[in-house]
C-alpha positions in Angstrom: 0.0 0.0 0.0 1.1 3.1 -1.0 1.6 6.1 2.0 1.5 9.5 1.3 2.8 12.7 3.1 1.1 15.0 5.2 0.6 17.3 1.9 -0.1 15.1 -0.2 -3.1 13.3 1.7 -4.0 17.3 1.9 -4.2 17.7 -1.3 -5.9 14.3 -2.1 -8.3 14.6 0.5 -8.7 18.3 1.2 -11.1 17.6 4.6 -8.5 15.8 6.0 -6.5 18.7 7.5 -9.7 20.5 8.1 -10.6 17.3 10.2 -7.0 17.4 11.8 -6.6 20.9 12.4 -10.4 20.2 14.5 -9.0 17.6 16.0 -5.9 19.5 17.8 -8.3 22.7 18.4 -10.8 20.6 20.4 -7.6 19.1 22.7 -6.9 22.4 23.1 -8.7 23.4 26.6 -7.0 19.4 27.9 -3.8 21.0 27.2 -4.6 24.4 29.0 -5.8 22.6 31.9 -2.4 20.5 32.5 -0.7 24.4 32.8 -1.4 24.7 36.4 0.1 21.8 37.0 2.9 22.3 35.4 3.2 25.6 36.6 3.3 23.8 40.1 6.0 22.0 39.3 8.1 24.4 38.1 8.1 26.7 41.0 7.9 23.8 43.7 10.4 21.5 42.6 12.4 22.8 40.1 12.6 26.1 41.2 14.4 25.2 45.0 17.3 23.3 42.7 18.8 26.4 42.6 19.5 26.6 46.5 22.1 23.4 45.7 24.8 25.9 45.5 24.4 26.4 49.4 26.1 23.1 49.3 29.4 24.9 48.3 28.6 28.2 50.2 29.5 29.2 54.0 26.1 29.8 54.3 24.5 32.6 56.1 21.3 33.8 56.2 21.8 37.2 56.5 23.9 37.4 53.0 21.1 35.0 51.3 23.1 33.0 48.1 24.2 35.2 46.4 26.2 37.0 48.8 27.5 33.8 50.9 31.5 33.0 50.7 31.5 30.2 48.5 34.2 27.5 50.5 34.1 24.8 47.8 33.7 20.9 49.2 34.1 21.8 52.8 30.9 20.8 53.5 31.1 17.3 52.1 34.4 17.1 54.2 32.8 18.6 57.4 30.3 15.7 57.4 32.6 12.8 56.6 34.4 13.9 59.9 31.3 13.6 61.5 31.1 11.3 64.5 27.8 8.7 63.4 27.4 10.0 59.7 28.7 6.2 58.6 26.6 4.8 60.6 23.8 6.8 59.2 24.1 5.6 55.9 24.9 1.8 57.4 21.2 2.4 59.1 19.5 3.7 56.1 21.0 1.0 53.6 19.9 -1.4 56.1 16.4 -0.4 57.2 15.7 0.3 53.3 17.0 -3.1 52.1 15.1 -5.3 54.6 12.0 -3.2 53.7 12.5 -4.3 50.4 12.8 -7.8 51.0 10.0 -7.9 53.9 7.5 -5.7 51.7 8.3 -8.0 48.6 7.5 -11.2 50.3 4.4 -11.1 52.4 2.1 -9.4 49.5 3.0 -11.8 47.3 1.9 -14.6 50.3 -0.7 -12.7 51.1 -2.2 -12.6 47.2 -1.8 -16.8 46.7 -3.7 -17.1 49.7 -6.2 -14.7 48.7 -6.0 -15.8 45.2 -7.0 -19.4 46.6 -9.8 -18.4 48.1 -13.2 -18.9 46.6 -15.9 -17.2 48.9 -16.2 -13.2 47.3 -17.7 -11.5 50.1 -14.8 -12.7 52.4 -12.6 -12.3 50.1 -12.8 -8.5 49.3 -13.1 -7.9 53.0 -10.0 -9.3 53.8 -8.7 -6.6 51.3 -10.6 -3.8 51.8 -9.4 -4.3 56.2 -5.1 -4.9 55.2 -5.9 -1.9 52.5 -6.9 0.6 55.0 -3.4 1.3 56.8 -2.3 2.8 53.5 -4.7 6.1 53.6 -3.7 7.0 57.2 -0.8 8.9 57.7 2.5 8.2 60.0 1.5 10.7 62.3 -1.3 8.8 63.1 -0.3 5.0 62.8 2.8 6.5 65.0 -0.1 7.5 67.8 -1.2 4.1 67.3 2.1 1.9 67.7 3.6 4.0 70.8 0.4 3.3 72.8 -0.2 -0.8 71.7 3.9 -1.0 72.1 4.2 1.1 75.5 5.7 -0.9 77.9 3.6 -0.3 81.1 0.2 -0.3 79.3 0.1 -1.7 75.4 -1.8 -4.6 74.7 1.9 -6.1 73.3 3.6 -5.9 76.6 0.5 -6.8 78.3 0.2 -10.2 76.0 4.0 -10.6 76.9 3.9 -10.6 81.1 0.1 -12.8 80.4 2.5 -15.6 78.7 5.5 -14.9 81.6 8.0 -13.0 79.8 9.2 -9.2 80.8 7.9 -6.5 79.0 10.4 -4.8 76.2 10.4 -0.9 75.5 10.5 -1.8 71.5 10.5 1.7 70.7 13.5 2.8 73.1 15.4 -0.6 72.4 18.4 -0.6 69.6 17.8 -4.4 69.3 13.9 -3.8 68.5 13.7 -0.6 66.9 14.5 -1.8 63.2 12.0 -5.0 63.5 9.5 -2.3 64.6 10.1 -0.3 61.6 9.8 -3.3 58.9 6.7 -4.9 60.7 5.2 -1.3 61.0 5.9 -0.1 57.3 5.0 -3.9 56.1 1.8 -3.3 58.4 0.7 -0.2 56.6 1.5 -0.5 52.9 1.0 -4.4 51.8 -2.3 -4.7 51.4 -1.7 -2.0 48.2 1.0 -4.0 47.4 -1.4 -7.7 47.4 -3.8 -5.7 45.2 -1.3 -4.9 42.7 -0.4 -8.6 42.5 -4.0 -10.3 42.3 -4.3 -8.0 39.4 -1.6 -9.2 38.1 -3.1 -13.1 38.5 -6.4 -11.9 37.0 -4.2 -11.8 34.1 -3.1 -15.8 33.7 -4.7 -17.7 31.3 -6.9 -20.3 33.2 -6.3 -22.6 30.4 -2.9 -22.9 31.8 -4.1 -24.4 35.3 -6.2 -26.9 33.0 -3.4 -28.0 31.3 -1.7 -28.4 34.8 -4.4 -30.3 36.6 -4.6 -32.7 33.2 -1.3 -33.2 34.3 -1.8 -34.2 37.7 -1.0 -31.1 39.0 -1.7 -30.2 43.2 -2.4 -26.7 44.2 1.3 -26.3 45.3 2.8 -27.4 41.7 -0.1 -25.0 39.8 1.2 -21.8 42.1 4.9 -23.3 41.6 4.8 -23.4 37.4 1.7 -21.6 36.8 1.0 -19.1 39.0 4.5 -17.7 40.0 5.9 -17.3 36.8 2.8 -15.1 35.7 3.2 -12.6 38.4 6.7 -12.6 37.5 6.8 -10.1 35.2 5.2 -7.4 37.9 7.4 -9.2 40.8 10.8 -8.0 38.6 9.3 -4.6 38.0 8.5 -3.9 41.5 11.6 -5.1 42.8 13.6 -2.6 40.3 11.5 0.3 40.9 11.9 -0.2 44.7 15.8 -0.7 43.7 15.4 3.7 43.0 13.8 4.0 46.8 16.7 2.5 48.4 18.0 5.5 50.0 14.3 6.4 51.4 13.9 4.4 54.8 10.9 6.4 55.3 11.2 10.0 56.8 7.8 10.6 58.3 8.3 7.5 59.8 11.5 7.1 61.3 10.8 11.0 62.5 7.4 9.6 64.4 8.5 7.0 66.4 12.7 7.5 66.8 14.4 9.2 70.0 18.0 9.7 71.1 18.1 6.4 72.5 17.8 4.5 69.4 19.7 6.6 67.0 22.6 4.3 66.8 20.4 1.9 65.0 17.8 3.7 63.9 18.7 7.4 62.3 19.1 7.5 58.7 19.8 10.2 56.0 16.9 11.8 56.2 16.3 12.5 60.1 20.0 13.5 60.0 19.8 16.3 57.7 16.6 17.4 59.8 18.5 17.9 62.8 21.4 19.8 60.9 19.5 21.8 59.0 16.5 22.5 60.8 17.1 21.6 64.6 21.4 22.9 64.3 20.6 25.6 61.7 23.8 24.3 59.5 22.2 24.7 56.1 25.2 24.1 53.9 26.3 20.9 55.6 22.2 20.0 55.3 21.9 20.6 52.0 25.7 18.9 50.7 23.9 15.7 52.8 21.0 15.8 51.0 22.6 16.2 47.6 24.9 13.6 48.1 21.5 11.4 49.0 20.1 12.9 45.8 22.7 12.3 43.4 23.1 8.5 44.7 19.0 7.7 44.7 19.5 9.6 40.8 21.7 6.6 39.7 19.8 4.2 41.5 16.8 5.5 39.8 18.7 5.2 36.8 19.8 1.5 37.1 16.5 0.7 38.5 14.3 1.9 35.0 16.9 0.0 32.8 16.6 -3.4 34.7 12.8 -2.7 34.4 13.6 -2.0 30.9 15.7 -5.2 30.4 14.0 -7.7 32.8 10.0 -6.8 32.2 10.1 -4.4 29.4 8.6 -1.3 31.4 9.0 1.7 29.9 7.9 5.4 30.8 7.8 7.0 27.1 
């Protein structure tokens, strides 16, 4: 078949570009209305990239950034010499990676078990009660988890000394405070995370699982060689993506539920550069910590979105 250019189908068909021209005009108020958005955007997170430079800069207020000595990396060196910045970024990796592998695991259980599960009503209860954690905020589930975990009064401690063992302050421990963190994060955002996979199961074709039974197939080989390798696909792209988030233990959480006692095993980046930048006023060394944070998590990203790529063939664009 023959294909023409844009001129020539105009001059073959005249209405055509009368018809395209229409077209474009009518998307015109959906393109004016993505504007504010954008607008948004602009001022709200590109604008503030501008401020990196007080990563460079003796910083004072006073003389604003554009009138600030600029003292080069001194910054960067300032908080290498830091007392507990290593173990900062030892606390972050770790908190972050067994997130990872916690919050990758027990949706995935979670959805079989659901996915085996033949009565509807029950079924979609189940979800809509482990989906609920997600809408509240930390501030909240943080209310939540220091009275059920206090250790004169919460029903945890209380269960504890009713089967003979001595309460634990979980929340002022640096043995506890990590587990707390996983469970609680775990707690809050699989149930999102088990709907996004029993979508993904909707999606297998059930003439596989006949084939299997024909075969003499259980339950346990279907999910083994049926089931598992169709959520694959959505398991590797999850797991990238989550690759990029590495550095993000989870600020609002962390910031809820963390004190002084436990910040040997439980302050990451994030809190850090709080109390420098906010709590000590040191806004250069804040923001060189933050851009180092930002320039890692940038790569990670990076990596992350060509794995997907590679491994599941996810693509933005």
């Amino acid at each position: 078949m023959l294909k023409h250019t844009k001129q020539e189908s105009a001059l073959l068909d005249p209405s055509a570009g009368i018809r395209s021209k229409s077209a474009r005009l009518s998307q015109r108020p959906l393109h004016l209305m993505i504007l504010p958005a954008l607008l948004l955007i602009i001022i709200y997170s590109y604008g503030p990239i501008l401020g990196v430079v007080i990563a460079f800069q003796d910083f004072n207020p006073a003389l604003g950034i554009f009138h600030s000595p600029f003292h080069g990396l001194e910054n960067f060196r300032y908080v290498l010499d830091l007392p507990g910045s290593i173990q900062v970024v030892k606390n972050t990796l770790i908190i972050a990676v067994m997130k990872l592998i916690v919050g990758l695991i027990v949706p995935i259980a979670v959805a079989l078990l659901l996915n085996e599960v033949r009565k509807e009503l029950f079924k979609r209860s189940v979800q809509t009660l482990i989906y609920l954690p997600h809408f509240l905020s930390w501030i909240i589930l943080g209310g939540i988890l220091i009275d059920i975990l206090s250790p004169s009064n919460g029903i945890v401690n209380d269960l504890l000394k009713w089967f003979g063992f001595d309460p634990v302050y979980f929340l002022g421990s640096n043995e506890w405070f990590r587990y707390v963190l996983v469970i609680s994060d775990v707690w809050k955002e699989f149930g999102f995370n088990t709907i996004v996979y029993l979508a993904a199961l909707t999606g297998i074709n059930p003439a596989l699982y006949e084939a299997a039974v024909i075969d003499g197939a259980g339950r346990w080989k279907q999910t083994l060689y049926v089931t598992l390798p169709g959520m694959a696909p959505i398991i590797i792209l999850t797991s990238t993506l989550a690759l990029g988030q590495v550095l993000n233990a989870g600020f609002d959480q962390v910031f809820n539920l963390y004190s002084p006692q436990v910040y040997e095993t439980g302050d990451i980046i994030d809190t850090f550069v709080y109390r420098i930048g906010i709590v000590d006023a040191q806004y250069g060394v804040a923001t060189a910590v933050g851009l180092f944070k930002s320039v890692v998590s940038l790569t990670l990203l990076s990596v992350s979105y060509f794995l997907a790529y590679r491994l599941a063939n996810y693509r933005i664009f």
